[in-house]
N, C-alpha and C positions, 0 to 999 in steps of 0.2 A: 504493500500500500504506500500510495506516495505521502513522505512524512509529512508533509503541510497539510495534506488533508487530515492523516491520523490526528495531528497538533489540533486541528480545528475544532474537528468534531468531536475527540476525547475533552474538551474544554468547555463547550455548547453542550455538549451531554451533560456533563458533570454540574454545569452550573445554571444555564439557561435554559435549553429545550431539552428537558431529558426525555420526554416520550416521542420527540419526534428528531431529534437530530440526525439519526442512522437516516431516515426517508425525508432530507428535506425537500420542501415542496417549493415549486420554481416561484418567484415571484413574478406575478400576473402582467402581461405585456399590457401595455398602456394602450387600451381600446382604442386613442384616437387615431392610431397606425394600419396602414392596412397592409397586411404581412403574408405573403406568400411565395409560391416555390412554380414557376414557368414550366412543359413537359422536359425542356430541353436544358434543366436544372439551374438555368437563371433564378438567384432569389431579389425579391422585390420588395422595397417598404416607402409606401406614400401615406403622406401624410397633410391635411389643410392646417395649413397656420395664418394668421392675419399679418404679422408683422414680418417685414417690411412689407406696403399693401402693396399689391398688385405687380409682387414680384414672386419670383420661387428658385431653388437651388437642386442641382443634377450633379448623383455624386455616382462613379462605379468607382467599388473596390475591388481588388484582384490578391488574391490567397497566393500572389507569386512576388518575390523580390529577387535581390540577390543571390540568396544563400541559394534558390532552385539552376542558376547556372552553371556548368561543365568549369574546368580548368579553362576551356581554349575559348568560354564565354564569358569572360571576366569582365564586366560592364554593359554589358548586352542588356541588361534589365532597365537599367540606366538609359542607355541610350534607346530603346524602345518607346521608353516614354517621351522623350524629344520627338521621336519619329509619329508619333500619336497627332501632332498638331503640322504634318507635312504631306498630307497626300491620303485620303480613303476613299473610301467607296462612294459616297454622296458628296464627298468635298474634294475631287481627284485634281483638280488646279494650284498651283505652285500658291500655299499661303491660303487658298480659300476658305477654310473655316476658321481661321482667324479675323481674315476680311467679315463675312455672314456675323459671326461673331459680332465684330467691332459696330458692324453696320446695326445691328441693334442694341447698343450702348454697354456692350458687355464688353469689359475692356481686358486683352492680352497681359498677364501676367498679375494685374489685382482683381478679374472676377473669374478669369479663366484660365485656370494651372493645374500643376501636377504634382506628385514624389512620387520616390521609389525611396524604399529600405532595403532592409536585407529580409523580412517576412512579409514586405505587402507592397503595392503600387496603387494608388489613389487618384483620381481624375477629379475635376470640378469645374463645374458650371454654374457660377453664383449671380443670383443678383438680375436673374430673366426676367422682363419685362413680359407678362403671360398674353399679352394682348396677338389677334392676328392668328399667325404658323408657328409662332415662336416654341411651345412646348413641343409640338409635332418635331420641328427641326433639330432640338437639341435631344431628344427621343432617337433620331438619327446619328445624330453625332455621338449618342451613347452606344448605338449599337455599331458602328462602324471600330470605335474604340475599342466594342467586344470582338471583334472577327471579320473586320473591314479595313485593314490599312492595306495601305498600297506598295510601303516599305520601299520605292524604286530608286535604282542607284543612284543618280546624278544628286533625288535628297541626300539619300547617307551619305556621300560623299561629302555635302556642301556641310554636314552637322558633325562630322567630324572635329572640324578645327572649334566649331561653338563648344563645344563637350572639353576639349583640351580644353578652352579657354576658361571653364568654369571649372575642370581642377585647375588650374595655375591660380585661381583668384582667390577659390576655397583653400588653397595650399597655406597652414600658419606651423609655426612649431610643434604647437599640440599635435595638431594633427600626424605630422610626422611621426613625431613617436607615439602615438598612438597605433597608428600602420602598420609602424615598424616593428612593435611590440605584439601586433595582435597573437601569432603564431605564442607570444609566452601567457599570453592572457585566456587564448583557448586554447589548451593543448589536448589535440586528440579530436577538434571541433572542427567541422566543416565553417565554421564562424570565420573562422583563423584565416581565411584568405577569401573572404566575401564584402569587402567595401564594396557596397553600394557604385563607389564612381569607379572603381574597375582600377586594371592597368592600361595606361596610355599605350602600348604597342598591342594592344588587342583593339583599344579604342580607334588606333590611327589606321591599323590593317587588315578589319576584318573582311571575308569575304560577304558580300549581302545575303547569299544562302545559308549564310549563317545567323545570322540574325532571322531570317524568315523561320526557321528551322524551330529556334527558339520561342519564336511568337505563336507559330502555330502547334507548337505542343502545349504549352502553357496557359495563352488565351485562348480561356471557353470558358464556357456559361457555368456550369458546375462549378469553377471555381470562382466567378464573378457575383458581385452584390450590387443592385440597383437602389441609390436611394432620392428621391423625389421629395423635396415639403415645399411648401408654398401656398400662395394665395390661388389656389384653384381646384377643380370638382373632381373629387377623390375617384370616384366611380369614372369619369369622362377617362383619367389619365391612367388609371387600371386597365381597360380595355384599350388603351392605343398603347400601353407597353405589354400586352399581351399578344400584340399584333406584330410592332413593330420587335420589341426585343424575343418575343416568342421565337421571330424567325431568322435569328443566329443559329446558323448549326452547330450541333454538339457532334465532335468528331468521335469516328469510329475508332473501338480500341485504345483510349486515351492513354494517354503514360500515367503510370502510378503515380501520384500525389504523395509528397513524402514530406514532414517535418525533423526538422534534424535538433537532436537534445543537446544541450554542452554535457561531456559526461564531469563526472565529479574528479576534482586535484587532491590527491590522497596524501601531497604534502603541502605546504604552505607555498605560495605563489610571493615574490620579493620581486618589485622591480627596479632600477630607478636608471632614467636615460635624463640625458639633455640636450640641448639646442639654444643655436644662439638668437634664435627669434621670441624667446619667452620669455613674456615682461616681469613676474618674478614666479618661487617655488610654488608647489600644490603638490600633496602627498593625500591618494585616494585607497578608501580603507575599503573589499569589500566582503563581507562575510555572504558567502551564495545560496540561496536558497531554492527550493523548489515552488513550482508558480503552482497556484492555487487550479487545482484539475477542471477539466472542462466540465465535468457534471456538476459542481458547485458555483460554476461563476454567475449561472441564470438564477441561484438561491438570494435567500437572507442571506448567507454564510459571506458571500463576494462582500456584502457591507459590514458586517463583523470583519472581516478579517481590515477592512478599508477602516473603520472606526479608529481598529486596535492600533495600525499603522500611526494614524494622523496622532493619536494622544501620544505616543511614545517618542513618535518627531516634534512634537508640540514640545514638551517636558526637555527633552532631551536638548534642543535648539536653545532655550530658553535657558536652561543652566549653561551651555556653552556660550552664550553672549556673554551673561553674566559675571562667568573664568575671561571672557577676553578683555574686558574691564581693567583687571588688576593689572596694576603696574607690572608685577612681577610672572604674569602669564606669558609663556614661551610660544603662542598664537595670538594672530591678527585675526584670525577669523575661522570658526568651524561649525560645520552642520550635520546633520542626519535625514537621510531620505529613504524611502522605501520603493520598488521599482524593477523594471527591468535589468538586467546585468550587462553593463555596455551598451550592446546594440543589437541581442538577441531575445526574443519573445518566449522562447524556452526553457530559459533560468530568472530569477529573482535575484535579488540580492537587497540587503541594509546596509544603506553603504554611508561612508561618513566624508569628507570630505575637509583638507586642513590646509590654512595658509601660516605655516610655520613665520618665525621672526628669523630673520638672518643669524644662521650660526646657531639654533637652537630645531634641528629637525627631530631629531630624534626625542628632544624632552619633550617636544609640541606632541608629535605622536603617542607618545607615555603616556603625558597629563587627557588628551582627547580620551585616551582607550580607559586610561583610570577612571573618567566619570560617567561611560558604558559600563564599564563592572561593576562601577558603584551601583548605578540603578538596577546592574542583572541582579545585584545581591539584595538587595537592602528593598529594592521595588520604586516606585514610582509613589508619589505622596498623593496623599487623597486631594490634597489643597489642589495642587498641578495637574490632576485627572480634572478635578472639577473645571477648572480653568480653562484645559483645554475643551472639554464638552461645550461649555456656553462660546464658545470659539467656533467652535463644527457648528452646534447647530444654529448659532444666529447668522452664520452664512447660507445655511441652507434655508430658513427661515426668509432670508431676505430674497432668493429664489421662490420660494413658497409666496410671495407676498404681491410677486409681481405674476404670478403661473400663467394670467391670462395673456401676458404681451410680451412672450418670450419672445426672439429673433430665430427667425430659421435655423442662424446655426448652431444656436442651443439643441438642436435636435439631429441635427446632420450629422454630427462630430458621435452621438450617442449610438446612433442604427448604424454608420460604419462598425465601429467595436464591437457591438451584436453580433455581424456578419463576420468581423474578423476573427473575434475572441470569443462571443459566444457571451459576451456580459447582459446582465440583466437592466430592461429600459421598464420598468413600470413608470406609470404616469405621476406628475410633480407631487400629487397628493399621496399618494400612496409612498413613496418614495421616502419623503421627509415624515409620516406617519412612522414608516418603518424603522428609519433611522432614529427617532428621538426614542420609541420604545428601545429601541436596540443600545442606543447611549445609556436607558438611565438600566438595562438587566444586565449589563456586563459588567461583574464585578473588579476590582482592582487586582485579585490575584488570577484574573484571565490575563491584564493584560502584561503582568509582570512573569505571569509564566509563557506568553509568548515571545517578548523581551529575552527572555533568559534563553530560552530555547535557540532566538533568532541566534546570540551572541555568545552559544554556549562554547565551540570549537574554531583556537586559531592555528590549528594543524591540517584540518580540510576543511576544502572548502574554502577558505581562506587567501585573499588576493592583495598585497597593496602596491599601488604603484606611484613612485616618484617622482616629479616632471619638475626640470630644473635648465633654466638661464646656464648656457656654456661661455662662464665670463669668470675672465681673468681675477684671482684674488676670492672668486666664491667657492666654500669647502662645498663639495655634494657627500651626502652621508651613503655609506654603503649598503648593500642589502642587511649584511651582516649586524648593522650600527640598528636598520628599524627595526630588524627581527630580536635583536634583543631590547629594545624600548617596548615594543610588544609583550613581550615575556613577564618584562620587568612591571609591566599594568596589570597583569593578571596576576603576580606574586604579590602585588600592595597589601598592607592594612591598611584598609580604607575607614570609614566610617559612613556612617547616613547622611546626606544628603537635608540640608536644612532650609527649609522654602521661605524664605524673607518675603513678606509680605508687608507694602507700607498700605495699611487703611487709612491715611488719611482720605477726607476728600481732597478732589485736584485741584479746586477752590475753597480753602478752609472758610473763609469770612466771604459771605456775600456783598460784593460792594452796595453802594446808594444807589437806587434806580436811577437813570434820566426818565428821559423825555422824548416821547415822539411829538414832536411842535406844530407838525404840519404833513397833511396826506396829501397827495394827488396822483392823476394819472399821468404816467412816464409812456413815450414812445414803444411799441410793440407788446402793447397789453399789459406791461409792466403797472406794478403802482410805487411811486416814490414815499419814501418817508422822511424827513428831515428832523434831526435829530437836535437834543440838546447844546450837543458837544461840537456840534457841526458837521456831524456826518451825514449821508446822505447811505440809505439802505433802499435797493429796487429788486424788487420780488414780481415772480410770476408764476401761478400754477396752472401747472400741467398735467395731462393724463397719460403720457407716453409711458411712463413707467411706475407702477404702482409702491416702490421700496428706493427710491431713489430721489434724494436733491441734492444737488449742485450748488458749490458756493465758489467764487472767487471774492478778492477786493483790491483795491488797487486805489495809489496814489504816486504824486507826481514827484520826484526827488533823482533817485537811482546814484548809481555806482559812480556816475559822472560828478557826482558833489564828493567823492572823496579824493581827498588831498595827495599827489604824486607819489608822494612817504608811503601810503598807504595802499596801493593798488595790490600788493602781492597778498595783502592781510584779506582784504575786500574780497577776492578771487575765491581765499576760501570759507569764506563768508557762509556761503549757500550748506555745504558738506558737514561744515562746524557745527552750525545749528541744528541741523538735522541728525546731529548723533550725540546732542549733551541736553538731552531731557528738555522739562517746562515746568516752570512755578520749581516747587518744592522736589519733583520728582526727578531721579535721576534716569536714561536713558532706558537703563532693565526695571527701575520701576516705574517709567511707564506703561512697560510692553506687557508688564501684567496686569497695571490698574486698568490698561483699556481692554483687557480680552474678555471678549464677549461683546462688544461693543462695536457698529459696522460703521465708525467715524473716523474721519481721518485729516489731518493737514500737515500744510509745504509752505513755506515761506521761501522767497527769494526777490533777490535784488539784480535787475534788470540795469541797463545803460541810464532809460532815462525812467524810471517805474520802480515803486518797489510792489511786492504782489503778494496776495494768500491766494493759496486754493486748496481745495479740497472737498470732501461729501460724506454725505451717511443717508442713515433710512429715515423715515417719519418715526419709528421708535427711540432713534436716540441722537435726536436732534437737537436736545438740550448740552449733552456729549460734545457735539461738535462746537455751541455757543461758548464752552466752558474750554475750550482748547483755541477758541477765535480770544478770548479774554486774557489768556495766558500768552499769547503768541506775545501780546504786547506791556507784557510787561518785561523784566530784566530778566535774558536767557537764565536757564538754572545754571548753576556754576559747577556745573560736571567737569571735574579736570580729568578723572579715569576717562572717562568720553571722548575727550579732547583730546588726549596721551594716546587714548588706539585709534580716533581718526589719521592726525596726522604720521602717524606709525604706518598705518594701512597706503594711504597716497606716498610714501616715501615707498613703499612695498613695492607701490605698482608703478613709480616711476623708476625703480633701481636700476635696471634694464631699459629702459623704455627707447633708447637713444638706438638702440640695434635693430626697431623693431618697423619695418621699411613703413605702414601705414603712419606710424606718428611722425617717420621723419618728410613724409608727405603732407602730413596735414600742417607742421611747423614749415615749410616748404611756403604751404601757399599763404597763411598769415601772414610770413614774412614780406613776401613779395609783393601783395596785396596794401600792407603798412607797413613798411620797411622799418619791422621790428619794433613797433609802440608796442610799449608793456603792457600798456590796456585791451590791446587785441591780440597779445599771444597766449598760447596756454603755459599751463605750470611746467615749468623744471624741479629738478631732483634741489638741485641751490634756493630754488627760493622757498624750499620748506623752512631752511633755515631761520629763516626771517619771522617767522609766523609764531605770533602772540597771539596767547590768549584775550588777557585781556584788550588790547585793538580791537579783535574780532568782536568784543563782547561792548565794546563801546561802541563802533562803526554802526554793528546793529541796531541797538538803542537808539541811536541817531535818526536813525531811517524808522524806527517805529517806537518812537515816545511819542506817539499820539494816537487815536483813531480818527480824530478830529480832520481829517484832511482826505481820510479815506471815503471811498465807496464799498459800498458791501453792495454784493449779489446773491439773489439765491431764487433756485429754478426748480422747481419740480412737484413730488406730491406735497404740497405743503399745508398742515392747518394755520391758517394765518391767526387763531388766538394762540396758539402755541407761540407763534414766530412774533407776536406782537410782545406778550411776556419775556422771552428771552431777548429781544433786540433792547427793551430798556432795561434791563438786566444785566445784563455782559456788554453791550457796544455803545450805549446810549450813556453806560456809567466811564464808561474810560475817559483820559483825558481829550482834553480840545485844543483847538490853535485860534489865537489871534486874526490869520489870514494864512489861506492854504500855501501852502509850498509851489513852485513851480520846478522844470527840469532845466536842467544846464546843459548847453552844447558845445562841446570841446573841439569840437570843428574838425572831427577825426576821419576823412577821406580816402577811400582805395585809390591807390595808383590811378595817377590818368594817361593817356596815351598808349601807345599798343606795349606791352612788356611781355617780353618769353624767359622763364626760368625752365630750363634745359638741365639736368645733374642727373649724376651717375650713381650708383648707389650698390654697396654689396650685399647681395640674396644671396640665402639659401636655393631656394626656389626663383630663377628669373620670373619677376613680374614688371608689368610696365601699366602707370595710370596716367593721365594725364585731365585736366578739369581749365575749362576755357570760362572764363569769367568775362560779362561783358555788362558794364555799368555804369549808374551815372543819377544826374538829377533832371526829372521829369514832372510836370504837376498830376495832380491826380486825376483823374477821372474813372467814373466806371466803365466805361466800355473802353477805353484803354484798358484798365485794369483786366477788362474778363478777353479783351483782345490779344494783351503781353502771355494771358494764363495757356492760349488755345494756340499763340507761338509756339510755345513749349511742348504742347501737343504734338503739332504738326512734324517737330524737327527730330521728335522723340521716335516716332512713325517712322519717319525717313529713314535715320541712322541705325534704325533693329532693322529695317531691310535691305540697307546699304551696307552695312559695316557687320553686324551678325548672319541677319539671313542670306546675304547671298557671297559675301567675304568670307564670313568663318573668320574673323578677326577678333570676334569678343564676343563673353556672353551678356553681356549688359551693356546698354547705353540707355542713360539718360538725359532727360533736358528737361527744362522749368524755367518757366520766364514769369516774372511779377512785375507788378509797379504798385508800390505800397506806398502807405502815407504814416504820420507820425511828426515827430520832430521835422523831421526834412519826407519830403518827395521825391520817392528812389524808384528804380527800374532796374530789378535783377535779368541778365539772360544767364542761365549756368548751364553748360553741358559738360558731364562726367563720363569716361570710356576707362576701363582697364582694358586693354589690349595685348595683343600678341606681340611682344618685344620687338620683331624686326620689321613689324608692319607698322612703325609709326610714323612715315609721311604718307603712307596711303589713310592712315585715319585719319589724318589731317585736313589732305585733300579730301574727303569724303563728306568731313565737317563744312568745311570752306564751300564745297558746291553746293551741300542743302543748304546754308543761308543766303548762298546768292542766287537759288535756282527762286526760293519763296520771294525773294528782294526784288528778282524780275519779273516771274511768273504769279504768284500770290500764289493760293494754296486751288486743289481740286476739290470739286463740291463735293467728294464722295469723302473727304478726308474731314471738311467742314461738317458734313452731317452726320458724320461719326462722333465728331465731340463733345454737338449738341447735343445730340442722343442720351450720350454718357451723363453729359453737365446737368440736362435735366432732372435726369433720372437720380444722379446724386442729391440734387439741389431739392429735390420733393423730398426724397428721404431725410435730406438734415433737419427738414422743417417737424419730424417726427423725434428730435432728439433734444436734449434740454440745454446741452453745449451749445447749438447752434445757436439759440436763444439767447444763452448767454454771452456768448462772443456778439450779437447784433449789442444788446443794451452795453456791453461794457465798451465797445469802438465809440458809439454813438457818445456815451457821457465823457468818453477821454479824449476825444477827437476831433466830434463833432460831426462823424460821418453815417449815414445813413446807407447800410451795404445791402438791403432792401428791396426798397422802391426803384419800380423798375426795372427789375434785373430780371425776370423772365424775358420781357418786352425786348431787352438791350441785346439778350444769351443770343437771340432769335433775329437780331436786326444785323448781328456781323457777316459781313462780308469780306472775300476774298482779297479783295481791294485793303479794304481795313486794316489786315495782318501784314497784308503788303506795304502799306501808309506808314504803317509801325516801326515796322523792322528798318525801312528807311527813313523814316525822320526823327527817331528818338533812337534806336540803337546803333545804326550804320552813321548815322550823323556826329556821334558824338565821340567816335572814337577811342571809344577807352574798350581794350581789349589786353585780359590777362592772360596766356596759356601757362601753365606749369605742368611739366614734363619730367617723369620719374622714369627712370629707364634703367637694367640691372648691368651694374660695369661689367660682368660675362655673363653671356646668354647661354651657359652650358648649364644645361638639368641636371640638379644631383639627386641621386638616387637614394 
């Protein structure tokens, strides 16, 4: 019997269900699904949903990835999926079902993608406007996916080099020794030589009958899952995928279907590699387990075992913050998760995860393993179980609350896993019914004896691997050094485990109420209230979401009022605060005064802004007022807080100079402002610099008042609630004389055309290059929605100029803005990683799509694809409570109304317009940055 199962149900027997444990009974599929099995073993789940309206999402899943390919097919799975969007049976034209696609505002790459793993490959079709053929056609383009592609050579050929191109870009240190390691990480595993993205000499020279070979043994209906939800007639879309995917054939004589196990490591697994592209250590702990069997994952038993998981990482996480506090803790940071093992669906594993302090690997890994042994012995505290339960379930609660205005893909992501893993989908009610009985019948010694069990043996079963910065002057600890640090955590006398609990409240004294002074009505349904203190609070309710409101606030001052001395203090301004608690409470006790609690906030300080944001439910939305009243007052003076942030930022910048992405991003800052401190990012040196106290004064500065602020809040709202708490917490804070305004430091990108050209040494040859083209322009809105649909068009161009039909990259992008604020700007950005030796053909490629649109403007078919899209997003943002609150918050900081008009304007662009654009505000004004990262040898090391 597989031990997890024995574990489960000897546990469930003993203590919860003991007349029915041995037979448990499946948990009841959620009637609103309609769930069946095609003759030709297609399985199907459709489902009506309301939200998003008058859209729906087309998912097939395939029971094949990597792991099902030969030796001489190593990436084949991979690139199958590529070849899925180049050629089938109802789409046989170079691109055309991208085109069909686009043309109904279903856009390449965010409504229309793919993966493959190494167990499964996933297609998607999100976000179809149901109107028309539309459901019909992508009904097709489902089944063409299932046993329709055309696979003909001149595509594979042409996707070849795109496939290189996206490993060279996905190519990072980790990954590396990850790769390079797998063979010691599965020994004995067909795992062991199954990346998903293949070997490049299988990718660059297969033959196409070989890839055909592999598609048609693999894709069929038996191993395929159809899933369908949306705004449309359950019954209508049943019968046309019974018609249309019915008539995939199921081939004769199929090849056996096989799942491959990791077998078990009968001695302890040790590893530790490095590379010089890794910005600093990480030492990953895994104890492996077995996955929870297929006849249990459709029970109760799948969320028992899910329960037991989340309290134990909950506890567990939670003391390890805690240890990472102390000055004298030899970790920056460690966790515990529960999960897959790697990247195979076959094993389990609890695995822990450590960011050692330089020079201390081995005590890091000791102290991690000693406060797992602690909890294996000693158990889990009732305090910390409780803690985490009101944690679970007011998350699930806050799903529970909104059940009726779920999104599509709350549902898609669910019936996939069904079909893949066989998990159980009962309906929201049932679901969270089941869970909360199941939270409050699982006693403490269930889940301290599955704890022990997880973490009983670090002889088998047992994996860690060490991933380390290959940099001069760094000691890397040997296998030998963590296997006895290991050792040496399971020999400890330890003791219990003592759960610090501060009951204060988080506001001990209630300040003096204010005053709301004055109501009226604000622009976009909003009502204003005008405060005692001077503030100004605009509220709007909504019904898009039943557990959900939105708060930002914002006032005018920012980073630009601090004084030169002070930029490098300012920069960590934002990271400081957010890791040294509020009021009274220090960082770890907050994180347990608020669990259970679905409220949250962020502060930070902007150029010319400083900002809150944050949300919670209608339940604990006094929570949130009581964390908005603290924000403003004097940070807590967490100095442990303080000591592991900047400990941590020093961690991650240790390395960071080797690591080609950040020496590109310093790259282009520089070039852009040739080196203002104020627009570079952080180095390793100017930790140096950084004071507490500064940061804790800088802040104060920027929020010793409320008086100057606006407050937002968007969504289910009781407004006697929101009326009590706003003179309560925002109305009692202090006030200003006269609000603050923003300061402009007159801080300009480069003007004129500038090229930075640099060489750079890789591991991996990789080459990016990002063309910047900018300047000052006035606002308007149909420029603005005209600069956006530039962006569009050039983006179009270059994936089939420079991807689709060059094979020079797997991505390009482009975006073009003209924003407003302090100054009136007009971004154009285009970004390419590319093929090292093909960088003046990307160049020139760049260079002809802006002069082709500069001459010709754009084609109508390109225009009506983006309205399409534009619309279709633009209806659904008006379904969401950010949308809302980004109109009220532009409108009071700016004065801009991004509104009125805009369907009318989306709809009035023309060809000419884009073209008007491009030459009179960006070709006109000259300022053009490119920077060009390029590897000084282009030889692949292996």
């Amino acid at each position: 019997m597989n031990k997890l199962k024995f574990l489960l149900l000897a546990l469930v027997a003993a203590f919860v269900l003991p007349t029915t444990a041995q037979q448990m009974p499946s948990l009841p599929m959620d009637p609103a699904v309609r769930y069946g099995k095609l003759p030709n073993g297609l399985t199907y789940y459709i489902r009506h949903n309301a939200e998003p309206k008058g859209l729906a999402n087309f998912y097939i899943a395939q029971k094949v990835g990597s792991v099902q390919e030969e030796d001489s097919q190593r990436g084949l799975a991979h690139f199958l999926e590529h070849m899925a969007f180049n050629g089938s049976k109802h789409f046989p034209a170079d691109g055309q079902l991208i085109k069909y696609c686009e043309s109904i505002g279903v856009k390449f790459g965010q409504n229309l993608n793919a993966y493959t793993s190494t167990d499964e490959t996933v297609y998607n079709i999100d976000d179809v406007p149901v109107k028309g053929n539309n459901v019909d056609s992508c009904l097709y383009i489902l089944a063409d996916w299932s046993g329709g592609l055309l696979l003909e050579q001149g595509e594979i050929n042409k996707e070849r080099g795109v496939i290189h191109e996206e490993w060279r870009m996905r190519t990072s240190g980790q990954q590396r020794i990850f790769e390079r390691q797998l063979p010691n990480l599965y020994p004995g595993s067909r795992y062991a030589h199954r990346m998903p993205i293949g070997l490049m000499e299988i990718v660059d020279n297969f033959s196409p009958d070989t890839l055909r070979a592999y598609y048609k043994k693999w894709y069929r209906p038996d191993l395929q899952g159809i899933v369908i939800v949306g705004d449309i007639n359950v019954d209508e879309v049943e019968s046309k995928v019974k018609s249309i995917l019915g008539a995939v054939e199921m081939p004769k004589n199929p090849a056996k279907y096989e799942t491959y196990p990791v077998p078990a490591n009968n001695e302890p697994i040790y590893i530790v590699d490095k590379d010089k592209e890794i910005a600093s250590p990480v030492i990953m702990v895994n104890f492996k387990q077995d996955v929870i069997p297929a006849e249990l994952r459709g029970t109760m038993m799948l969320l028992v075992q899910k329960y037991i998981n989340n309290v134990i990482s909950s506890a567990l996480n939670t003391r390890l913050n805690e240890l990472s506090q102390k000055a004298d803790c030899p970790f920056l940071g460690a966790g515990v998760e529960y999960g897959n093992y790697a990247m195979s669906k076959t094993a389990d594993a609890f695995f822990l995860y450590i960011v050692p302090k330089t020079g201390q690997d081995a005590a890091a890994l000791q102290v991690v393993m000693q406060e797992v042994e602690r909890a294996a012995r000693f158990g889990i505290t009732g305090t910390e179980i409780l803690r985490a339960r009101e944690e679970i379930l007011s998350s699930l609660e806050k799903v529970y609350d909104n059940r009726e205005k779920q999104k599509h893909n709350f549902y898609t992501g669910q019936y996939v896993r069904h079909f893949l893993e066989g998990n159980a989908i009962p309906d929201i009610k049932t679901e969270f019914d089941t869970y909360s009985q199941v939270a409050k019948m699982i006693p403490a010694q269930v889940i301290n004896e599955t704890l022990k069990e997880y973490t009983a043996s670090t002889d088998t079963n047992f994996v860690v691997l060490g991933m380390y910065p290959d940099k001069e002057g760094l000691t890397i600890p040997t296998p030998d050094a963590l296997k006895a640090a290991v050792a040496a955590a399971k020999a400890a006398k330890l003791e219990a485990y003592v759960d610090n609990v501060k009951n204060e409240p988080l506001v001990p004294q209630l300040p003096k109420k204010g005053k709301i002074k004055k109501e009226e009505a604000a622009p976009f349904g909003y009502t204003k209230w005008s405060l005692s203190n001077g503030a100004n609070v605009y509220f709007k309710k909504t019904d898009f979401n039943d557990s959900q409101i939105s708060f930002g606030a914002r006032s005018f001052g920012g980073s630009y009022k601090f004084a030169d001395k002070d930029v490098i203090n300012g920069k960590l301004l934002d990271p400081v605060i957010a890791s040294t608690g509020l009021g009274n409470f220090t960082s770890t006790e907050l994180e347990k005064k608020l669990a259970g609690k679905q409220a949250s906030i962020a502060s930070g300080v902007n150029e010319y802004t400083e900002e809150l944001n944050g949300g919670t439910t209608p339940k604990d939305l006094r929570t949130l007022f009581e964390l908005i009243y603290l924000k403003f007052q004097k940070p807590c003076n967490d100095v442990d807080g303080y000591n592991n942030i900047i400990a941590q930022l020093k961690n991650g910048l240790m390395n960071a100079e080797k690591l080609p992405q950040h020496a590109f991003s310093d790259s282009i800052t520089s070039t852009l402002y040739h080196k203002n401190p104020r627009r570079g990012s952080l180095h390793l040196a100017d930790l140096d610099k950084a004071d507490f106290e500064t940061i804790k004064r800088l802040y104060s500065e920027r929020f010793a008042s409320a008086g100057d602020f606006d407050f937002f809040f968007t969504g289910a709202i009781n407004v006697d609630s929101l009326r009590l708490f706003t003179e309560q917490y925002i109305a009692s804070l202090p006030g200003v004389k006269a609000r603050e305004t923003y300061k402009d430091l007159g801080i300009e990108p480069v003007k004129g055309v500038v090229t930075n050209r640099f060489l750079r040494e890789m591991e991996t040859p990789q080459a990016q290059l990002v063309q910047l083209w900018s300047g000052k322009a006035p606002y308007s809105m149909k420029d603005a929605i005209t600069a956006s649909m530039l962006g569009d068009v050039l983006e179009k161009r270059y994936l089939k100029s420079i991807r689709e039909e060059g094979g020079m990259a797997y991505n390009v992008s482009a975006s073009a803005s003209l924003s407003y604020g302090a100054k009136d700007r007009y971004v154009l950005q285009i970004y390419c990683p590319f093929t090292p030796a093909k960088v003046d053909s990307v160049l020139l490629l760049m260079k002809q799509g802006i002069e082709e649109v500069a001459k010709d403007g754009v084609r109508p078919n390109e225009l009506d694809e983006i309205k399409k899209f534009e619309q279709k997003e633009y209806t659904e943002r008006q379904r969401n409570n950010d949308y809302w609150e980004g109109l009220i918050t532009n409108y009071v900081m700016w004065g801009k109304d991004r509104q009125k008009g805009y369907e009318q304007t989306l709809h009035s662009i023309t060809s000419d317009d884009i073209k008007n654009f491009l030459n009179r505000v960006v070709l006109a004004n000259k300022n053009c940055a490119t920077i060009i990262m390029l590897p000084a040898s282009n030889e692949e090391k292996k």
